[in-house]
N, C-alpha and C positions, 0 to 999 in steps of 0.2 A: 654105577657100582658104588656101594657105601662108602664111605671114608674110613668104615674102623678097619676095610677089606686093606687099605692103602700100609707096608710098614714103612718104604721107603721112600722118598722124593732127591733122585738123582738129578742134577743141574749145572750148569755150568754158564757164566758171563761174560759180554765181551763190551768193551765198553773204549770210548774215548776221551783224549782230555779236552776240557771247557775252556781253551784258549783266550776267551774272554775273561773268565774268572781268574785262570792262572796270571793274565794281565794286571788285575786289579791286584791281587794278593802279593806276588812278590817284584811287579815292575811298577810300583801306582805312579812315581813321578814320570813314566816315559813315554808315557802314551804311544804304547805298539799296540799293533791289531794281534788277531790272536793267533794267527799263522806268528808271527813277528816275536810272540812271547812265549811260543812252543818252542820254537828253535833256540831263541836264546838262553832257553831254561835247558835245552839237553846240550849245548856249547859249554855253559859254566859246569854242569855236572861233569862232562867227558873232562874237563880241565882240573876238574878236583879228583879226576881217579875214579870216579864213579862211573854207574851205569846211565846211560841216557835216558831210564826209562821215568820219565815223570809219576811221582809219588800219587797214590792211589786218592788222598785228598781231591786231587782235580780232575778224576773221572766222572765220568757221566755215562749209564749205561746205555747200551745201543741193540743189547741182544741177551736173551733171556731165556733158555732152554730146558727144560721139565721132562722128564721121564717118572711116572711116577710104578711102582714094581710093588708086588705084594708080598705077603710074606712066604706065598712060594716062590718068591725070585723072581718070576715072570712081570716081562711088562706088561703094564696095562693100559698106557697112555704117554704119548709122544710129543709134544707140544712147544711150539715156539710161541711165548706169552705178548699177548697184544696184537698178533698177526691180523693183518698188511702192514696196521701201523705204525707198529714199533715205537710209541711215544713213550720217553723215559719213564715221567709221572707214573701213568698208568701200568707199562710193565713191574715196578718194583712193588706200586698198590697191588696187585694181581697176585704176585709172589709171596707176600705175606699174608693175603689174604687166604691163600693157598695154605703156608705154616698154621696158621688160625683152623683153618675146616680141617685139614690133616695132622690136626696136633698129636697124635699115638703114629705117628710118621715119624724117623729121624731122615736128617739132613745126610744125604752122601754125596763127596764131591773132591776135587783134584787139588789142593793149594787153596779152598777155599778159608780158613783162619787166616792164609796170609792176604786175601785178596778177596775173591767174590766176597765173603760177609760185613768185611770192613766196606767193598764198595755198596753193597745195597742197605748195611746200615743208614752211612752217610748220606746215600741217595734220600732212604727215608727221612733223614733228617732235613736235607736240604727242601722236599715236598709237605714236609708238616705230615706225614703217615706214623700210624704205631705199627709198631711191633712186639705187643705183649706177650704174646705165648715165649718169644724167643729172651728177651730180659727180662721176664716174668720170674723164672726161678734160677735163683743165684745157687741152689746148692748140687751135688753129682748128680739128681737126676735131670739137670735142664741141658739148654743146648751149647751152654757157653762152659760148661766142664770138662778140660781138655782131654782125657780118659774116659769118658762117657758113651754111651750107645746114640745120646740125641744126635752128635753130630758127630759122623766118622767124616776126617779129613786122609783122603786114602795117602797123599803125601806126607802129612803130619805121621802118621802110623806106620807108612812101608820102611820110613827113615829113622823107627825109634825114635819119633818124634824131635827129629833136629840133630838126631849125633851124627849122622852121614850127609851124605849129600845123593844126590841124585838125578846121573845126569842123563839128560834124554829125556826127561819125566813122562808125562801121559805119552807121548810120543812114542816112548823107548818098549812101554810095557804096553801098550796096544799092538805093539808090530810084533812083539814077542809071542802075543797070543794069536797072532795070526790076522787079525785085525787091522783095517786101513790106517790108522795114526791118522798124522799130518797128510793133506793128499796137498793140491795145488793151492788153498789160502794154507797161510801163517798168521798169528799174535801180532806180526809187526805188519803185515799189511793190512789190518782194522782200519787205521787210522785213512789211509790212501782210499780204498773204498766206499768209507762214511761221504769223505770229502766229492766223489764219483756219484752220490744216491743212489749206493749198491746195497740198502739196507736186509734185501733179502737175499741177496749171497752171504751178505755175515752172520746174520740169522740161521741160515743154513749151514754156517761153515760153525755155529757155534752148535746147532743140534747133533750134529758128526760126533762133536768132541763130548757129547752127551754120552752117548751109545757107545763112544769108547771108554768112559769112566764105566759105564754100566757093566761092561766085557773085563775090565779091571777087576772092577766092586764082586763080581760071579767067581774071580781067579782066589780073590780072598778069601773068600767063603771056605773053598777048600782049605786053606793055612788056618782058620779058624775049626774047622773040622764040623760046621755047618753045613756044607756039601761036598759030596764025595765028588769025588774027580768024573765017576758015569754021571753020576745026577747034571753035575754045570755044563757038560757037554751036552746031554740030551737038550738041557735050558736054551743053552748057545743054539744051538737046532732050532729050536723054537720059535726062537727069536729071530731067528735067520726068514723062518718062515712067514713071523710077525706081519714082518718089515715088511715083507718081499708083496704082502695083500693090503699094505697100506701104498705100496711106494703110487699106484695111479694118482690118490688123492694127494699123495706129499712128493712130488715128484725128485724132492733133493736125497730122497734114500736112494734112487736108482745111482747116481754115485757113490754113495757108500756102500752098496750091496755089489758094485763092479770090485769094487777090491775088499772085498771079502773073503778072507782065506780060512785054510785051516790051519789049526794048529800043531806044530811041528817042531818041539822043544831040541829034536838032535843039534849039537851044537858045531860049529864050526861049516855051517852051511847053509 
């Protein structure tokens, strides 16, 4: 399929922290390992009032998930980047090289301003990789202008961009549409699986959370008045269908597609 077919590139990251770097950077006199320098790093945060979750700085990616949809909505390709091997390097080269071929693509994605793009910037940086299509143009039509079509951050957006909060997030509005959410992984256990060489459970636990921003990104559309409320369901159908002739080859949809619901907005039930 051409690239110019491509408008959107839906995605989502999972990533862990580099225990060994977070060692060097904020313990260098104490020589801990990096189990030793993760913990002490979320002991001192929980003790300042903070959250334990170690700053995006010291992640390192571990899972990298692609939906790329056209501009009639529809998916067109489902993809965990770098699969079996999942090698950081390569996944984040993949991904931008990806932004590169699908450059008339915008970016959609869950909390990515706060987190996925800072972590696969970095990542880039850390690898020696460009990323010129995306720092290429500084002004509203590139992907770093926060009101722009390059890059909808659906949490940036659903929350008037920062004035509410939002709680539950991809979780809360996936289940709402009827859609799996969170099934049995969470965010907080990446880290414990990495550690396990469960790379492709997290791989697949991070393509779920793909296909649930996509189910999200479809609800929008209508508040946008891009698609009617028949159009996104026929789509949802669709896509249900998609999935259901890919799941032999991709065998982690057949648990996404077990809890696949309908949607069913009455409330208090």
């Amino acid at each position: 399929m051409a690239a110019e077919a491509t408008r959107y590139i839906v995605y989502d990251t999972e990533s862990v922290v580099d225990g060994a770097f977070l060692a060097r950077v904020r313990f260098p006199e104490d020589a801990l390992d990096p189990e030793e320098a993760v913990e002490r790093a979320r002991r001192e945060q929980l003790a300042e009032g903070k959250s334990d979750f170690i700053p995006v700085t010291f992640h390192v990616p571990v899972a990298i998930g692609v939906a790329r949809v056209g501009a009639d909505f529809r998916l067109q390709e489902l993809k965990s980047l770098d699969a079996p091997r999942y090698d950081p390097a390569e996944m984040v080269s993949l991904f931008w090289r990806g932004v590169e071929v699908y450059r008339s693509a915008s970016l959609v994605d869950f909390n990515g301003r706060g987190f996925d793009i800072p972590l696969l910037t970095l990542a880039a940086f850390r690898f020696g990789l460009g990323c010129a299509p995306y720092f290429g143009t500084a002004d509203r039509s590139g992907y770093r202008y926060r009101f722009g079509e390059k890059h909808l951050d659906l949490l940036d957006w659903l929350t008037e961009y920062g004035a509410c909060r939002l709680h539950g997030g991809l979780d809360a509005l996936a289940k709402m549409l009827g859609k799996p959410g969170k099934m049995e992984t969470r965010g907080a256990q990446v880290d414990a699986l990495y550690r396990e060489g469960k790379l492709q459970e997290i791989n697949d636990y991070c393509l779920h959370d793909v296909l649930d921003t996509y189910f999200v990104f479809l609800r929008t559309r209508v508040l946008t008045g891009e698609l009617t409320l028949e159009r996104e369901q026929e789509i949802v159908s669709a896509s249900r269908e998609w999935l259901t002739a890919r799941a032999e080859e991709q065998p982690s949809l057949n648990r996404y597609l077990e809890s696949f619901g309908a949607w069913d907005p009455t409330p208090f039930r």
